[in-house]
MIGUTI-814908 format. One record per residue (C-alpha): residue in one letter; x, y, z. Coordinates in Angstrom, 2 decimals. Layout:
N
aa,u,v,w
a,X,Y,Z
...
//
This chain:
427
aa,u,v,w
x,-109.66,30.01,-79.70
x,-107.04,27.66,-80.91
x,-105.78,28.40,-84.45
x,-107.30,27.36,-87.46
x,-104.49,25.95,-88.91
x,-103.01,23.90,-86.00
x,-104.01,20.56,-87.05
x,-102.81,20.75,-90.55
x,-99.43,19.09,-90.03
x,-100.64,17.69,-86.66
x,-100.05,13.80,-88.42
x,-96.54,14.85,-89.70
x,-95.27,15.58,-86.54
x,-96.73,12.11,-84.78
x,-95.22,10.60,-87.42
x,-91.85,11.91,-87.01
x,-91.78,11.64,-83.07
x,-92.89,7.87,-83.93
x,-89.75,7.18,-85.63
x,-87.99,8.87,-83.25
x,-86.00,6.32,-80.10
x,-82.92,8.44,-79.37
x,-81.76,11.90,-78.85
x,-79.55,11.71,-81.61
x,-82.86,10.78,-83.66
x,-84.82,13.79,-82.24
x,-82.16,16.75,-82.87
x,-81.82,14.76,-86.44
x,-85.32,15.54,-86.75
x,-84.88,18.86,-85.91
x,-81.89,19.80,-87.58
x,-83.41,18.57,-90.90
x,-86.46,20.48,-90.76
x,-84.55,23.76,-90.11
x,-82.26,23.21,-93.08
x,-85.45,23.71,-95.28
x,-85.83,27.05,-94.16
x,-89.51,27.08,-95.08
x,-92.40,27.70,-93.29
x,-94.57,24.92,-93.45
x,-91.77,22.95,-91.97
x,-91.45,25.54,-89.77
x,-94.47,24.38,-88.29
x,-93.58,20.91,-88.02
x,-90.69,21.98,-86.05
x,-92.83,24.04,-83.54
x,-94.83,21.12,-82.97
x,-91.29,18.98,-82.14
x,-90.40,22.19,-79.59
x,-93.66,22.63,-78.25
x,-94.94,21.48,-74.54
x,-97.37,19.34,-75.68
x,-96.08,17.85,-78.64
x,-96.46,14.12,-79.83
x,-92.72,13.98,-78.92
x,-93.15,15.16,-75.28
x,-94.07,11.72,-73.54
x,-90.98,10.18,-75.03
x,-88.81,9.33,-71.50
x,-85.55,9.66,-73.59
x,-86.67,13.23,-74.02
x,-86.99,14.38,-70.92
x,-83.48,14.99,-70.30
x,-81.80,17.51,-67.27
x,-79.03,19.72,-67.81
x,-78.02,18.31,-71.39
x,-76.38,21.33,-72.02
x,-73.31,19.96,-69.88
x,-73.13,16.66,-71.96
x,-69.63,17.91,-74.09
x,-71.36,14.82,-76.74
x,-74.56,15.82,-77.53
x,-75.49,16.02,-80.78
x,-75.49,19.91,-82.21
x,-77.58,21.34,-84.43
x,-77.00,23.35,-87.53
x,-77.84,26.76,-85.96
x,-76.35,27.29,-82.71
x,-79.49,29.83,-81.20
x,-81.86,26.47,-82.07
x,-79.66,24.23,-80.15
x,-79.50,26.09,-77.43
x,-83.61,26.10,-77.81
x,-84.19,22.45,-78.56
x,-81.54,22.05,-75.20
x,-83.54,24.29,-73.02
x,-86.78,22.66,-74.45
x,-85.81,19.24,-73.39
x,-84.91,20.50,-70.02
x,-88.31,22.10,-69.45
x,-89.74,18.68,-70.88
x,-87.65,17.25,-67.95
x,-89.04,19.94,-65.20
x,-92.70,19.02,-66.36
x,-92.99,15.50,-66.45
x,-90.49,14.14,-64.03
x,-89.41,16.72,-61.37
x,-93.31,18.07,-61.41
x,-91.58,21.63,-60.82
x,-93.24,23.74,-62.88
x,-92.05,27.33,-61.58
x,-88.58,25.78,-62.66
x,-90.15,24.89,-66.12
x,-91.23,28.80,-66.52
x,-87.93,30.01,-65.44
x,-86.24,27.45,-68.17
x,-88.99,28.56,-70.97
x,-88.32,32.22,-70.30
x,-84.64,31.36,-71.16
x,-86.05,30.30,-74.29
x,-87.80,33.56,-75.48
x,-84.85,35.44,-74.46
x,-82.93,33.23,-76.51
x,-85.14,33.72,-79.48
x,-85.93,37.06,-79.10
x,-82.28,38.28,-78.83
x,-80.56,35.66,-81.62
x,-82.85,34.98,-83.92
x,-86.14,37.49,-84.09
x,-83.55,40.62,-83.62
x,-80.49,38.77,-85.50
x,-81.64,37.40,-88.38
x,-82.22,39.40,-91.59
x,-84.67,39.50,-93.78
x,-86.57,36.54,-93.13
x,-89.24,34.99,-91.18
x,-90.01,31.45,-92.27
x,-89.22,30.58,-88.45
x,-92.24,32.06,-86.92
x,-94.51,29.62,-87.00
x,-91.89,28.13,-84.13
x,-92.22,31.87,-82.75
x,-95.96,31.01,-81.81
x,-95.67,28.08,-80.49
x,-92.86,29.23,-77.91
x,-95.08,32.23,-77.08
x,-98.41,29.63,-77.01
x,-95.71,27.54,-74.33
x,-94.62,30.15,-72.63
x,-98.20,31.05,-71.49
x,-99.31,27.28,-70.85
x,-96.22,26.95,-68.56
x,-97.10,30.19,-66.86
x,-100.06,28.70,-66.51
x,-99.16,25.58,-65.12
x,-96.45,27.82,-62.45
x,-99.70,29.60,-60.97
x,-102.08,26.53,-61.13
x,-99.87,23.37,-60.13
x,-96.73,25.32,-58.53
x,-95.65,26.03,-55.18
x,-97.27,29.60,-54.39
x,-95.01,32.44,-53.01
x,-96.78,34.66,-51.28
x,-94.17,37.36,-51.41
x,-95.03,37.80,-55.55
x,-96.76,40.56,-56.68
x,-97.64,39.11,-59.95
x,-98.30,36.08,-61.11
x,-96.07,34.17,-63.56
x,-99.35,34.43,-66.27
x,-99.28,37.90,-65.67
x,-95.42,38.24,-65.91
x,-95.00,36.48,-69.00
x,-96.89,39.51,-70.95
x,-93.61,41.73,-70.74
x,-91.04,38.92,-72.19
x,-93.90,38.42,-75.49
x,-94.00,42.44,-75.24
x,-90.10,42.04,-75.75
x,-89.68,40.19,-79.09
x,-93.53,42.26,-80.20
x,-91.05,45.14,-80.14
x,-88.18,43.06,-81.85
x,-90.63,42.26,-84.80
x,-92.55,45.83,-85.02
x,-89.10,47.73,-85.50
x,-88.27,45.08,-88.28
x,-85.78,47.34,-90.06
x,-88.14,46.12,-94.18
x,-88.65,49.42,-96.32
x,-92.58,48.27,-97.27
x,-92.98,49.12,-100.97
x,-96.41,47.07,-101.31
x,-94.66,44.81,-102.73
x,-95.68,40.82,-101.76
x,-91.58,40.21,-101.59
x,-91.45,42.70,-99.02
x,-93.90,41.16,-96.40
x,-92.87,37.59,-97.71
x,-89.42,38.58,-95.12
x,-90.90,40.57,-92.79
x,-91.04,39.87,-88.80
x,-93.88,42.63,-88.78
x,-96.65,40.28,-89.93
x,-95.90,38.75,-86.40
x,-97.71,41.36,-84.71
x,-101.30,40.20,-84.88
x,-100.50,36.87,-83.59
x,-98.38,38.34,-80.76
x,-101.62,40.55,-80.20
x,-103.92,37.86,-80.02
x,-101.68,36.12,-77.58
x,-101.24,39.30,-75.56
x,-105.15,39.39,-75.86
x,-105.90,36.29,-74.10
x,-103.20,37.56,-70.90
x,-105.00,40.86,-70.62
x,-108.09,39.00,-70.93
x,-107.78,36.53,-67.78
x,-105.85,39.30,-65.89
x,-108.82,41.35,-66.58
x,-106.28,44.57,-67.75
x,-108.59,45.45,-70.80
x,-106.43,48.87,-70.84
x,-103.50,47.47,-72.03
x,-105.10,46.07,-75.29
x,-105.49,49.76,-76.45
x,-102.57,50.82,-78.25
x,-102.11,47.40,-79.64
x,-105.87,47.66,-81.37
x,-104.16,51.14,-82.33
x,-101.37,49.66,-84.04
x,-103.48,46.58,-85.64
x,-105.88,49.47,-87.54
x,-102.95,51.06,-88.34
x,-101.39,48.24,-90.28
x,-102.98,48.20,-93.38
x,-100.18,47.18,-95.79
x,-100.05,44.11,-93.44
x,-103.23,43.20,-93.61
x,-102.75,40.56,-96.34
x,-100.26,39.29,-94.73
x,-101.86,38.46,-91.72
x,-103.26,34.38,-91.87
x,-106.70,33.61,-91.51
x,-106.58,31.77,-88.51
x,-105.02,34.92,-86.91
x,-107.67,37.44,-88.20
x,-110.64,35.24,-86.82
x,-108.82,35.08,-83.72
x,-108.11,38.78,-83.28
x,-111.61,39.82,-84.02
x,-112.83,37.04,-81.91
x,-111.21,39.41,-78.94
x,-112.11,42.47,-80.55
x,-114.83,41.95,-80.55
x,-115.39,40.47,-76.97
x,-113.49,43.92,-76.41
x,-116.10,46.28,-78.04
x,-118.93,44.35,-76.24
x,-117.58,44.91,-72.68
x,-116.60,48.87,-73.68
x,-120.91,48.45,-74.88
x,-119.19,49.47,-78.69
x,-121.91,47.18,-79.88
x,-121.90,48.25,-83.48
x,-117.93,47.08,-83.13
x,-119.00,43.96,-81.57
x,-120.97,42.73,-84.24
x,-118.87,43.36,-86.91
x,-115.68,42.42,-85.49
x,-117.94,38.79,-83.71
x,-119.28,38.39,-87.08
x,-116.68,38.68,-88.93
x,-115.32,35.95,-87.05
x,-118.06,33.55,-86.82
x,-118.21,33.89,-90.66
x,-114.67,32.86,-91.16
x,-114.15,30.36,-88.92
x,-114.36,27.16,-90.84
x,-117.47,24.89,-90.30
x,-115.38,22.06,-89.18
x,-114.19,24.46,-86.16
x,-117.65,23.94,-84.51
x,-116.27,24.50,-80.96
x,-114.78,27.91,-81.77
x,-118.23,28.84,-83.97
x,-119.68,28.10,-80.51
x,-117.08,30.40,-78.27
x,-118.03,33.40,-80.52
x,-121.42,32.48,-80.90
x,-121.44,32.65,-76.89
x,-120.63,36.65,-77.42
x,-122.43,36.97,-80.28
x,-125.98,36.65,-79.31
x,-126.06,39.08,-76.71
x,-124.83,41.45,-78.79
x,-127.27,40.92,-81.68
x,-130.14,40.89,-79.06
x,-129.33,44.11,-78.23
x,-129.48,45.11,-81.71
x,-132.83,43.74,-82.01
x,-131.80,40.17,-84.05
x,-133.03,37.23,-81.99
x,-131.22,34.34,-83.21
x,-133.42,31.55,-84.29
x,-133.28,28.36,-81.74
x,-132.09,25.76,-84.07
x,-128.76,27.75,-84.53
x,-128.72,27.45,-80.40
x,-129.53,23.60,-81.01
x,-126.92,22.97,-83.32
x,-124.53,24.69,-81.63
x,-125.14,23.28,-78.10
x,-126.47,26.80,-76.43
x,-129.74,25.84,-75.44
x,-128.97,28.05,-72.31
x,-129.72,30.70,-74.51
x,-133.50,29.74,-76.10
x,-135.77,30.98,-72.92
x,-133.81,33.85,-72.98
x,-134.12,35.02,-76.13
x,-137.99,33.75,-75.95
x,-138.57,36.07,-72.68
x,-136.72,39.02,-74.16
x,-138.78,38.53,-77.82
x,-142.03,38.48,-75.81
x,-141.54,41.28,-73.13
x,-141.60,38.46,-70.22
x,-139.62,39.94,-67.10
x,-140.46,36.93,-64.99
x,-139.58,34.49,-67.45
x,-136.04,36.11,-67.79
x,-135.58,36.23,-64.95
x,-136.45,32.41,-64.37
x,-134.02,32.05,-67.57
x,-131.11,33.73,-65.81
x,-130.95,32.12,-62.50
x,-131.41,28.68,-64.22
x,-128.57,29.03,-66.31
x,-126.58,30.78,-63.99
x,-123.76,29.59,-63.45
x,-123.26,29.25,-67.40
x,-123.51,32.51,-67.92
x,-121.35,33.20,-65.07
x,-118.43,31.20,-66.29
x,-118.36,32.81,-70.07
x,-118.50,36.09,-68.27
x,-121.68,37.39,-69.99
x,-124.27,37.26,-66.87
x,-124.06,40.90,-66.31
x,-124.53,41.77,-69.81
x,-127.67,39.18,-69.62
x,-129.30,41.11,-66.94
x,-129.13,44.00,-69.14
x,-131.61,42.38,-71.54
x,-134.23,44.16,-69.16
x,-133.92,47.11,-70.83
x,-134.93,45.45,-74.12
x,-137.55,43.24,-72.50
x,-139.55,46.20,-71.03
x,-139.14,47.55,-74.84
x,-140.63,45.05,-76.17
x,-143.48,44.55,-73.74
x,-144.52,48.22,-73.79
x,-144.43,47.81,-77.45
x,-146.90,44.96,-77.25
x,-149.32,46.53,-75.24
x,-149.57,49.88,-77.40
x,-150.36,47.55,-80.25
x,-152.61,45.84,-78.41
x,-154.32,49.16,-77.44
x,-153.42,51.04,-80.89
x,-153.34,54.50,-79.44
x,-150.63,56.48,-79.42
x,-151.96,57.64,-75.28
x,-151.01,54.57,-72.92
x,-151.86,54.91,-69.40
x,-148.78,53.74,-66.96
x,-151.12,51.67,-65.70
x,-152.09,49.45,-68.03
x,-148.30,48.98,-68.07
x,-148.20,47.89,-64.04
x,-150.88,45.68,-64.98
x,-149.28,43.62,-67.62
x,-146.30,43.25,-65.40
x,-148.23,42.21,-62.52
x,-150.51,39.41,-64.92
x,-146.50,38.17,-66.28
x,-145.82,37.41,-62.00
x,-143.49,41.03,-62.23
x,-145.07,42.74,-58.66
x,-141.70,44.79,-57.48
x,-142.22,47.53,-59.88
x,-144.50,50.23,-58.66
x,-145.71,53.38,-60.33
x,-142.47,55.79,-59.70
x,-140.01,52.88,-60.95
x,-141.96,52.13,-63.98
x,-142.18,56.29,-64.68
x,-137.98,55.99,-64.19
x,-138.15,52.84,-66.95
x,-139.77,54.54,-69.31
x,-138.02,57.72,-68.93
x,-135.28,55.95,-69.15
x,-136.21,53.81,-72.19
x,-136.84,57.77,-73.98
x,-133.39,58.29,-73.23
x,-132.12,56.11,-74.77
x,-134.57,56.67,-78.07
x,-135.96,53.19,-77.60
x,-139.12,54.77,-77.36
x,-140.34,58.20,-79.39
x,-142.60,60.13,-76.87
x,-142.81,61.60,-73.74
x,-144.62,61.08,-70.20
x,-147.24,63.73,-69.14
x,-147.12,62.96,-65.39
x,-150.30,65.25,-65.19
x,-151.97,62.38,-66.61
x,-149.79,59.64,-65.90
x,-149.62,58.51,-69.53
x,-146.90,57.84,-71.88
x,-147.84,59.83,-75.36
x,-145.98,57.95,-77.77
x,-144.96,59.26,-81.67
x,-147.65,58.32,-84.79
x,-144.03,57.58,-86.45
x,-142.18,54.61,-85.60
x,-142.57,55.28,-81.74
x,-140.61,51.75,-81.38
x,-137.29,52.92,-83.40
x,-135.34,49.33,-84.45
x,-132.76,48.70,-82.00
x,-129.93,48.59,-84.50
x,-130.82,51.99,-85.49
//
C-alpha cells in the first residue's frame, strides 16, 4: 500500500526540481530544506533524495563519482552530503550505466551512512525521518530492480530483495534502543527515533511478505503490541498500513477474528480518495468476512472493481458447489495472483453449510436423511461426492460446530439440535 500521505507535498517537490538547471541549484535545494530542521520539509527533501523523484530525469543529475570533484558544492551537514553524493551516483547507475546491482551496492552505502551518522548520532531529534523512509522505500525498489533487471549470479544464495531486510533491521535497532526516558509526555515522543519502528515494520512486512518468511514478522508484531506509549505517535498512514499486513498475517495463520479487525480497521481508515488501496484490503477482506458469515453486498464489489468476487459470494450464499466451482476456475488466475485461491477453495466448507442448512428448512425436521443431501448435490451438477464422503463432510462440519447434531449411521441420518442447529459463523 503506498502511504497515505505521500502525495501531500508531491507539487512542492516538482516545483522545486523545476527550478532546478545545475548541481549547484540542486544541493541549494537541499541544503535549504535541511536548515529548517522540520519535518514537513523533511519530506520534501526525501522526495529530492528519492529514486523516483521529479528531480531524477534531470541529465545534470545523474552524475558518476562526484565525490572526487574537490569543487562540488557541500552541504551544511556533512553525513547529508555524503547522501545527496551517493544519491546522485545511484541516479547515475540507474539511468545511464543501466547497472542496477551497482545502484544497490551504492544505496546500501547510503543506509550505512544514515544509520551510523545520523539515526545513531544525532540526539534527541527526529524531524529527518520522513527522509529515513524514503531511503528504506529506495533501498527496496533498487533491490528490486538488482533481482528483476540485473545480471543474475548464480553463485548467490539470496537475493538482493531478500538481503536488504538485514541493513533496514540495522538502523530498526538504531531507532528501538533510542536512548528517550518516555514520561508520557508529547515532548518526549516529539524527539524520539522509536516512533520509527512501525514504519520500519511495515517495510520489513512487505520483504517477508514476497520472500514468503511469515516467521520473521513475529517478534516485530510482538514489539508493535508492546508499544503502547507510541501508539499516538505512530501516523495514520502507517497504522492503516501495518494492519493492512496484519491482518493479511492473521488470515494466512486462519486468526480470522484478527483478520477482521486488524483488515477493517484498515479499510475504515484509509481515506476515500485512496480507492486503489480500499480495493487491496478489500481483496483480503471478503474472504475473511465470508468465513464469518457476512457476504458483502455486490455493489461494494462494483464500485470497487471486484466483480471476480460476486458469483462467488452468490454460490457460497446459496449452497451451490458447482457454481463455485465454475466461479473459481473462471477467475483463476485473479485469485491466483492476490494469493487468496487457496483460501477460496476453502469456501466449500461454508457452501456445504449453507446448503445443508437449506434443505433442513426446506424439510423442517430436525431428522435429515444423508440422502436427501446426495440428492441436492447431484440436482446442483455436484456427482463426485458419494455417501462415505458426504458422512466425512458432515462429520466434519460437527467438528467444527458449524452444525449442532450428530450422525446415527444406523440410520444414515443427520439428527440435528431444535436450538440453533446452524450456529452463526462469527460465533
Amino acid at each position: 500500500m503506498n502511504g497515505l500521505t505521500e502525495n501531500r507535498y508531491k507539487m512542492t517537490a516538482e516545483s522545486y526540481a523545476n527550478r532546478m538547471s545545475s548541481l549547484n541549484d540542486y544541493f541549494t535545494t537541499l541544503d535549504r530544506l535541511l536548515q529548517e530542521e522540520d519535518w514537513d520539509k523533511a519530506e520534501v527533501a526525501g522526495k529530492l533524495l528519492s529514486i523516483h523523484g521529479p528531480h531524477s530525469t534531470h541529465a545534470f543529475l545523474q552524475v558518476n563519482r562526484l565525490g572526487t570533484n574537490r569543487n562540488r558544492p557541500f552541504l551544511r551537514e556533512d553525513a547529508f552530503d555524503a547522501i545527496a553524493v551517493l544519491h546522485l551516483q545511484v541516479l547515475y547507475d540507474i539511468h545511464v550505466e543501466k547497472n542496477y546491482e551497482s545502484a544497490y551496492d551504492v544505496h546500501t552505502q547510503i543506509m550505512r551512512k544514515f544509520t551510523e551518522e545520523i539515526l545513531r548520532k544525532w540526539k534527541d531529534c527526529n524531524w529527518f525521518l520522513p527522509i529515513f523512509y524514503q531511503l528504506c522505500t529506495d533501498l527496496r525498489n533498487t533491490a528490486k530492480m538488482a533481482d528483476e533487471l540485473g545480471v543474475h549470479d548464480e553463485e548467490r544464495d539470496t537475493s538482493f530483495y531478500e538481503q536488504c531486510a538485514s541493513f533496514i533491521m540495522e538502523s530498526y535497532r538504531a531507532c528501538i534502543t533510542d536512548a528517550i526516558s518516555f514520561i508520557n509526555s508529547s515532548r518526549d515522543l516529539s524527539i524520539s527515533k522509536k516512533i520509527a519502528i512501525l514504519n520500519m515494520t511495515n517495510q520489513l512486512f512487505r520483504i517477508y511478505f514476497k520472500i514468503n518468511k511469515l516467521n520473521l514478522l513475529k517478534p516485530l508484531i510482538r514489539t508493535i503490541d508492546n508499544s503502547e506509549n507510541l501508539q499516538r505517535a505512530f501516523s495514520m498512514a502507517d497504522k492503516v498500513t501495518y494492519n493492512y499486513f496484519l491482518g493479511r498475517n492473521a488470515m494466512f495463520d486462519s486468526n480470522l477474528p484478527l483478520a477482521e479487525r486488524s483488515l477493517s480497521y484498515a479499510f475504515r481508515n484509509c481515506p476515500a480518495e485512496c480507492s486503489t488501496n480500499k480495493r487491496l484490503v478489500l481483496i483480503y477482506l471478503i474472504p475473511v468476512k465470508m468465513f464469518l458469515g457476512h457476504m458483502p453486498n455486490p455493489s461494494v464489489l462494483r464500485k470497487y472493481k471486484l466483480e471476480e468476487f460476486i458469483e462467488v459470494v452468490e454460490a457460497v450464499k446459496v449452497g451451490n458447489l458447482a457454481q463455485l466451482d465454475a466461479a473459481l476456475t473462471k477467475h483463476e488466475d485473479f485469485f491466483i495472483q492476490c494469493g487468496i485461491f487457496l483460501m477460496l477453495e476453502k469456501l466449500r466448507t461454508i457452501t456445504f453449510r449453507n446448503l445443508f442448512k437449506r434443505v433442513s428448512l426446506i424439510l423442517g425436521k430436525n431428522q435429515i436423511p444423508l440422502d436427501a443431501f446426495l440428492v441436492c448435490l447431484k440436482f446442483l451438477g455436484v456427482h463426485d461426492v458419494d455417501s462415505d464422503e458426504l458422512a466425512c463432510i458432515v462429520a466434519n462440519l460437527i467438528a467444527q460446530n458449524k452444525i449442532k447434531g450428530y450422525i446415527s449411521h444406523a440410520h444414515q441420518k443427520l439428527v440435528i439440535s431444535k436450538m440453533k442447529p446452524f450456529p452463526e459463523l462469527h460465533a
